[in-house]
C-alpha positions as CSV (number, residue, x, y, z in Angstrom):
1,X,0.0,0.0,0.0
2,X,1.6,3.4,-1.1
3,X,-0.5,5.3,1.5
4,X,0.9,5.5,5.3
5,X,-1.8,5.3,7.8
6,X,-1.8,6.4,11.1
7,X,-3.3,3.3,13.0
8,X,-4.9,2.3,16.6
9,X,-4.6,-1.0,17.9
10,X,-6.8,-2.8,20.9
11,X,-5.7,-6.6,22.0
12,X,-5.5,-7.3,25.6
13,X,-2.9,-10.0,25.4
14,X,0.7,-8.3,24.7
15,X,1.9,-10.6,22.5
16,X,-0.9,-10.1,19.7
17,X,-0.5,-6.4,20.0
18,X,3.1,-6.4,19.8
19,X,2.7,-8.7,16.3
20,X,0.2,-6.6,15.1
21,X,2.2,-3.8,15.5
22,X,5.1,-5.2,13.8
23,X,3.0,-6.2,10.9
24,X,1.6,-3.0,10.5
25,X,4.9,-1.3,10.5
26,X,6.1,-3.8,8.0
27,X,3.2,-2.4,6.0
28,X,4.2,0.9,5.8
29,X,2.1,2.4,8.8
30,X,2.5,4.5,11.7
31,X,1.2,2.8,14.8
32,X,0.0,5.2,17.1
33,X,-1.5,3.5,19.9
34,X,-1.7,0.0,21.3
35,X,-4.5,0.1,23.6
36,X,-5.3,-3.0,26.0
37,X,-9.3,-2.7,26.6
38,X,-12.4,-1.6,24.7
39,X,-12.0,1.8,27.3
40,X,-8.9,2.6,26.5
41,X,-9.2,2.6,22.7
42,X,-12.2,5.1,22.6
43,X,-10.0,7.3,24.3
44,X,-6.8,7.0,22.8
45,X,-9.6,7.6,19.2
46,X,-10.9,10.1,20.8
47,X,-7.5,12.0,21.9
48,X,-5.6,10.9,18.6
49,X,-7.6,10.6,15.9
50,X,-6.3,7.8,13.9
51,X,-7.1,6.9,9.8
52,X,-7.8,3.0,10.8
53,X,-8.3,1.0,13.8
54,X,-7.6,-2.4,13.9
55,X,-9.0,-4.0,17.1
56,X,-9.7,-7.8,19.1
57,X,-13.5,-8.3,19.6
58,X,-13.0,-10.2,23.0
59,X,-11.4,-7.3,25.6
60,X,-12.1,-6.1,29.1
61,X,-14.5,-3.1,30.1
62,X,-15.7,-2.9,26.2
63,X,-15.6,-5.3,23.4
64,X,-14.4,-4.3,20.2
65,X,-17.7,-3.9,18.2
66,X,-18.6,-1.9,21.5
67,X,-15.8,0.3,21.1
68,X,-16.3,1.1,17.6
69,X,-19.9,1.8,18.2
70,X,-18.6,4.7,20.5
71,X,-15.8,5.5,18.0
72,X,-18.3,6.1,15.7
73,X,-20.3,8.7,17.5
74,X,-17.1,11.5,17.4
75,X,-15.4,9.7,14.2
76,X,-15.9,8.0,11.0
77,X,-12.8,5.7,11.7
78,X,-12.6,2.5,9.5
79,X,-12.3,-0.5,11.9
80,X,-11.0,-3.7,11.0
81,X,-12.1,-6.3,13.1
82,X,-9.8,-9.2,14.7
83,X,-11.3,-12.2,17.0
84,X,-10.2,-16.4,17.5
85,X,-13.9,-16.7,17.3
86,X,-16.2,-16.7,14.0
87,X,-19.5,-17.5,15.0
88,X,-22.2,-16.6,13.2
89,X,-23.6,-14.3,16.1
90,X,-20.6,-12.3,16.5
91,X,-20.1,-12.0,12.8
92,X,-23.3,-10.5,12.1
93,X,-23.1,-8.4,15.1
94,X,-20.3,-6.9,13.9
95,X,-21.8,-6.7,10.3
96,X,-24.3,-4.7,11.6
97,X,-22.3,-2.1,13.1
98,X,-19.0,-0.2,11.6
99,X,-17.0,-2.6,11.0
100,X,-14.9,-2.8,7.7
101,X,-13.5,-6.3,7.9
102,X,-13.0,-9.1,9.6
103,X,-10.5,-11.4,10.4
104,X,-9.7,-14.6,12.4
105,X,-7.1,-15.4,14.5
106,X,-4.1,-16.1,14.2
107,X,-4.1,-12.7,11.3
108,X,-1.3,-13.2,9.2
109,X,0.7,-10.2,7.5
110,X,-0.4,-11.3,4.5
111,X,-4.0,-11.5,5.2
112,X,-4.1,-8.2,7.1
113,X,-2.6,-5.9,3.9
114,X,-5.8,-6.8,1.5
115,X,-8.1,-6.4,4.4
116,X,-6.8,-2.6,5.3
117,X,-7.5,-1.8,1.5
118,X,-10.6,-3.1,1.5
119,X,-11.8,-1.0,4.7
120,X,-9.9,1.8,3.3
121,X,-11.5,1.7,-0.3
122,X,-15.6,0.9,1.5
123,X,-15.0,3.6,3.8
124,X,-14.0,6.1,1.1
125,X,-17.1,4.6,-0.6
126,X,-19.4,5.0,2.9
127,X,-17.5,9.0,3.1
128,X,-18.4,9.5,-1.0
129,X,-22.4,8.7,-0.7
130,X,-22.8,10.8,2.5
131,X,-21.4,13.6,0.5
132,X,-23.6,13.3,-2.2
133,X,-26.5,12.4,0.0
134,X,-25.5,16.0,1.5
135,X,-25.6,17.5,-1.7
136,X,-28.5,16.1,-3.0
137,X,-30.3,17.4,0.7
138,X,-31.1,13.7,1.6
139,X,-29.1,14.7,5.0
């Protein structure tokens, strides 16, 4: 990817956060955060205001779909979705909230590059129809 992103990340285990960062940075991003709860992340978003978010599901105080429901109520922040589980419960929970993309654990570097340009390019999409919606006085 050409474009350097500013990036959050949310795991409570140490080790995933730590690979995730490495993988991002790999990637060409700027990791800007490493939070360790659902809590902490809306704040660090709040505070920092990153381009992506990448984020575990499972966390304590506030899950990750949680946490990007009150991301999204101060920021349109794409939010990629990570999680050991793949139920269809949780995926369609997080279908029906913010989330971008989805992957399951263990995330590989490889899998994790396609998925950033695929919540990049919907939420440049999402950002392009609310535009035009506001043009066209549907907002």
């Amino acid at each position: 990817m050409s474009v350097s992103l500013r990036v959050a990340i949310a795991d409570d285990e140490p080790r995933i956060r730590d690979f995730l960062w490495k993988c991002l940075e790999n990637l060409g991003h700027q990791v800007i955060c490493g939070a360790r709860t659902g809590r902490e992340l809306v704040e660090q978003c709040r505070e920092l205001r990153p381009d992506l978010v990448v984020s575990d599901v499972k966390m304590p105080d506030m899950d990750g779909i949680d946490a990007t429901d009150e991301i999204y109520r101060f920021a349109a922040i794409p939010v990629i979705l990570v999680s050991a589980f793949h139920d269809d419960e949780l995926v369609q929970r997080a279908t029906s909230k913010h989330i971008l993309a989805y992957l399951v654990k263990p995330v590989k570097e490889a899998d994790l590059g396609p998925a950033i340009r695929i919540a990049m390019h919907l939420s440049q999409c999402r950002s392009n129809l609310a535009n035009l919606a506001a043009l066209a006085g549907w907002c």
